[in-house]
PLY file of the C-alpha trace (Angstrom):
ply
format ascii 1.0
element vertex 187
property float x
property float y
property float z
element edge 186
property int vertex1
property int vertex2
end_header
59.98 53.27 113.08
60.60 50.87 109.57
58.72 53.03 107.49
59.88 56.64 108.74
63.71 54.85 108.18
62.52 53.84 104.47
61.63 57.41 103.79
64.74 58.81 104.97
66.65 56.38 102.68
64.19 57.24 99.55
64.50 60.57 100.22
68.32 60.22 100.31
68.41 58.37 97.43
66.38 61.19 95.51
68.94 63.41 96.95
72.15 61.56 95.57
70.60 60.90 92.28
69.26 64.50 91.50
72.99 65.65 92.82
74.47 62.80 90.42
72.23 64.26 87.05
73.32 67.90 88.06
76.80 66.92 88.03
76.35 65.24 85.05
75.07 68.10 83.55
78.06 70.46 84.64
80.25 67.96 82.75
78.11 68.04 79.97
78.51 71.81 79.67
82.31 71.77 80.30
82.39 69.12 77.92
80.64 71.26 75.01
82.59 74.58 76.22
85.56 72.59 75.19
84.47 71.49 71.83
83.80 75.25 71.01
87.22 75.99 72.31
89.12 73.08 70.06
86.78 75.07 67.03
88.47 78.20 68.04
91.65 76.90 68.50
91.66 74.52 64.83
89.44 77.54 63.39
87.03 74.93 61.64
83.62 75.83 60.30
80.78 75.44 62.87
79.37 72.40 62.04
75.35 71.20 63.10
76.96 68.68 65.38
77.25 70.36 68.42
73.70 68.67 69.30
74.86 65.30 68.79
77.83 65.60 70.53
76.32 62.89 73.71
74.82 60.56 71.08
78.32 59.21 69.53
81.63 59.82 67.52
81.30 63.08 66.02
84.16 64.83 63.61
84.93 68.17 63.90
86.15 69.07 61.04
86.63 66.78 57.94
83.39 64.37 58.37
81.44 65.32 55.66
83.24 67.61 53.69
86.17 66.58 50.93
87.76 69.76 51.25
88.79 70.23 54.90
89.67 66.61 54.71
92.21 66.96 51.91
93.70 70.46 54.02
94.33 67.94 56.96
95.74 65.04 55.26
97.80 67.51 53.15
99.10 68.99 56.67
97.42 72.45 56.28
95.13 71.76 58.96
94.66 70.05 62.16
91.28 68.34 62.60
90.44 66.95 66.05
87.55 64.53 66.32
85.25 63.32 69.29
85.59 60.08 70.44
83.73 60.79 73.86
82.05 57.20 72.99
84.62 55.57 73.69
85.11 53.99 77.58
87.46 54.88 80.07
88.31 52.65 82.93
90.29 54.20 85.37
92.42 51.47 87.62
94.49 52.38 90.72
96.04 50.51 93.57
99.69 49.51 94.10
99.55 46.54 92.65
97.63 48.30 89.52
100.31 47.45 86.83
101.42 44.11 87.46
97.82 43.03 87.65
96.95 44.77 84.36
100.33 43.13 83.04
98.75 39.78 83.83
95.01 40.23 82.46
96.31 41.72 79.32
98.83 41.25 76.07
101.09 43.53 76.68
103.90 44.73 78.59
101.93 47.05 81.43
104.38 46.22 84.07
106.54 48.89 82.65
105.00 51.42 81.77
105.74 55.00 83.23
103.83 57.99 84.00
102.78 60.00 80.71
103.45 56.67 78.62
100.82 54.53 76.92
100.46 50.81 75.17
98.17 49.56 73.24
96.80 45.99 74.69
94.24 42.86 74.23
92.31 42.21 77.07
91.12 38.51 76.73
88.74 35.77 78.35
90.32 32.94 80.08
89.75 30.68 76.97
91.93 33.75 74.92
88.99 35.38 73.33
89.38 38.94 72.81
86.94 41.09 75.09
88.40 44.64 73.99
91.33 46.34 72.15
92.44 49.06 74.57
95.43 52.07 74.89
96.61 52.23 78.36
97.88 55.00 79.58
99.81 55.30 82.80
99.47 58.47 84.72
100.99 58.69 88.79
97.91 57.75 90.34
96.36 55.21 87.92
96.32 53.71 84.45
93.51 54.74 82.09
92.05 51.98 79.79
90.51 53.37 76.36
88.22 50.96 75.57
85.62 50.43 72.68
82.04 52.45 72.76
79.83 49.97 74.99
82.71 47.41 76.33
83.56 49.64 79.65
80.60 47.89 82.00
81.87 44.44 80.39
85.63 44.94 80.64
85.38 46.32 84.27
83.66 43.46 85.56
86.16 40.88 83.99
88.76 42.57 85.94
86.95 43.15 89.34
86.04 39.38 88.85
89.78 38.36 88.51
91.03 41.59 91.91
91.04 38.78 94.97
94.05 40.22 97.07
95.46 42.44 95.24
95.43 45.71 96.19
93.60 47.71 92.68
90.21 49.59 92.75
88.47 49.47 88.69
85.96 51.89 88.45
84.20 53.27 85.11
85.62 56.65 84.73
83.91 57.55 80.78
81.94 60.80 82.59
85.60 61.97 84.00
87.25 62.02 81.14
86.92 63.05 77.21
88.82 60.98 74.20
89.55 63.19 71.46
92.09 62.22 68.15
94.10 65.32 66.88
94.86 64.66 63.53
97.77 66.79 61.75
99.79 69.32 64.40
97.36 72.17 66.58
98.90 74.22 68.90
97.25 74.21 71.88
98.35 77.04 73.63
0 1
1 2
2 3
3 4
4 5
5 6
6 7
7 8
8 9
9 10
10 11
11 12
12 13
13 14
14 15
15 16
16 17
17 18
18 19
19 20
20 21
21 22
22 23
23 24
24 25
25 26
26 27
27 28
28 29
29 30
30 31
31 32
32 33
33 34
34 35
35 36
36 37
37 38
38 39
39 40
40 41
41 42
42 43
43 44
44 45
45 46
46 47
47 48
48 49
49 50
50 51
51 52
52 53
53 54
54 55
55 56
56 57
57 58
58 59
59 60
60 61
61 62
62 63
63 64
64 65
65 66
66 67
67 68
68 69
69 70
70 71
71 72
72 73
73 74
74 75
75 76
76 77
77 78
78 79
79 80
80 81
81 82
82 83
83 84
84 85
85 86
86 87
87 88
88 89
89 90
90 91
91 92
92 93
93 94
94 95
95 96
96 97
97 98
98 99
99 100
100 101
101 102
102 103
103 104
104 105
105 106
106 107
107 108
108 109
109 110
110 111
111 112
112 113
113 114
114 115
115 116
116 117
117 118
118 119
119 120
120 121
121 122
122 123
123 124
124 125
125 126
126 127
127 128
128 129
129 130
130 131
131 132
132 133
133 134
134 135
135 136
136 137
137 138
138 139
139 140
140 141
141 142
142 143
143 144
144 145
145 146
146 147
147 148
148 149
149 150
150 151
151 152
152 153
153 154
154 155
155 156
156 157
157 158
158 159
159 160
160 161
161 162
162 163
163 164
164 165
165 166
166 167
167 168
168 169
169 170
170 171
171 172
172 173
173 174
174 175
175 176
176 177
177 178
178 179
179 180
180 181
181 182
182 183
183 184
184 185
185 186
C-alpha cells in the first residue's frame, strides 16, 4: 500500500542519514588523530584548540604566542595551521580541464597531475565569485575555495555543465587544507 511504501522510504532515509553522521564522525576522528600527529611531528606545545578544531581556522603553533612565531619566521620551526574551513570542490570528467579553463582566469587547460594554479572564478558580468588554487590530480582537479563559497561556486559551475562530460561535487568532508609554514619533515 502508499503508506507502508512511505515508511519504507522514511525508514531508509533514517538509515542513510544516521550512516551519513557516523561517517562523518569517523572523519572527524581521523581528522583530529592527524592534528595530534602534525603536533608530534612539528613538536609544538599542546594548545586548547583541539576543541575548536570543526568551528574554523585554527593555528597550531604561532597564533597567539610571539615566541613560536618569531622561531618559524626565523626558520627554526615549522608551524602548520588548519585551514579545514576552507571548501573543496572536487571536479572530474574528461572534459574537466578545458571546462574549468573556460569558467575561470587562468590557464587550467594545462595543468598536470601533482601541479596547481591559482584562479578567479567569475559571474558572467566578470564579478569575482571566489579566489581558488586548483590542483590537478589523475582523476580530478581540486578547487580550494574560500570558507562558505563551496555550495555557491559549485552551483555556478553545474549551472554552466550542459554536454560536457564533468561531475562537481562538494568534496570539503573528503579532504583537509592545511598551510606548512617553514620546512617539516614529514616522514
Amino acid at each position: 500500500t502508499l503508506e507502508q511504501l512511505k515508511e519504507r522510504i522514511r525508514l531508509q532515509q533514517e538509515a542513510a542519514k544516521r550512516a551519513m553522521m557516523e561517517e562523518q564522525q569517523k572523519r572527524s576522528i581521523r581528522f583530529l588523530d592527524a592534528i595530534n600527529r602534525l603536533r608530534e611531528i612539528q613538536k609544538a606545545p599542546k594548545h586548547d584548540t583541539v576543541d575548536k578544531v570543526k568551528s574554523g581556522a585554527t593555528t597550531l603553533a604561532g597564533d597567539k604566542n610571539d615566541a613560536e612565531l618569531r622561531h618559524v619566521l626565523e626558520g627554526e620551526r615549522a608551524a602548520i595551521i588548519d585551514h579545514s574551513n576552507y571548501g573543496i570542490i572536487e571536479v572530474t570528467g574528461r572534459d574537466r580541464l578545458d571546462f574549468l579553463h573556460g569558467m575561470s582566469t587562468n590557464d587550467i587547460a594545462a595543468l598536470q597531475p601533482g601541479a596547481y594554479v591559482q584562479t578567479v572564478f567569475t559571474t558572467r558580468t566578470g564579478r569575482m565569485i571566489d579566489s581558488t588554487v586548483a590542483i590537478a590530480t589523475e582523476e580530478s582537479v581540486l578547487l580550494i575555495v574560500s570558507p562558505g563559497n563551496a555550495a555557491t561556486l559549485s552551483e555556478m559551475l553545474d549551472k554552466y555543465i550542459l554536454a560536457s562530460n564533468v561531475r562537481v561535487r562538494d568534496a570539503s568532508y573528503d579532504y583537509a587544507v592545511f598551510r606548512v609554514l617553514g620546512s617539516v619533515d614529514l616522514r
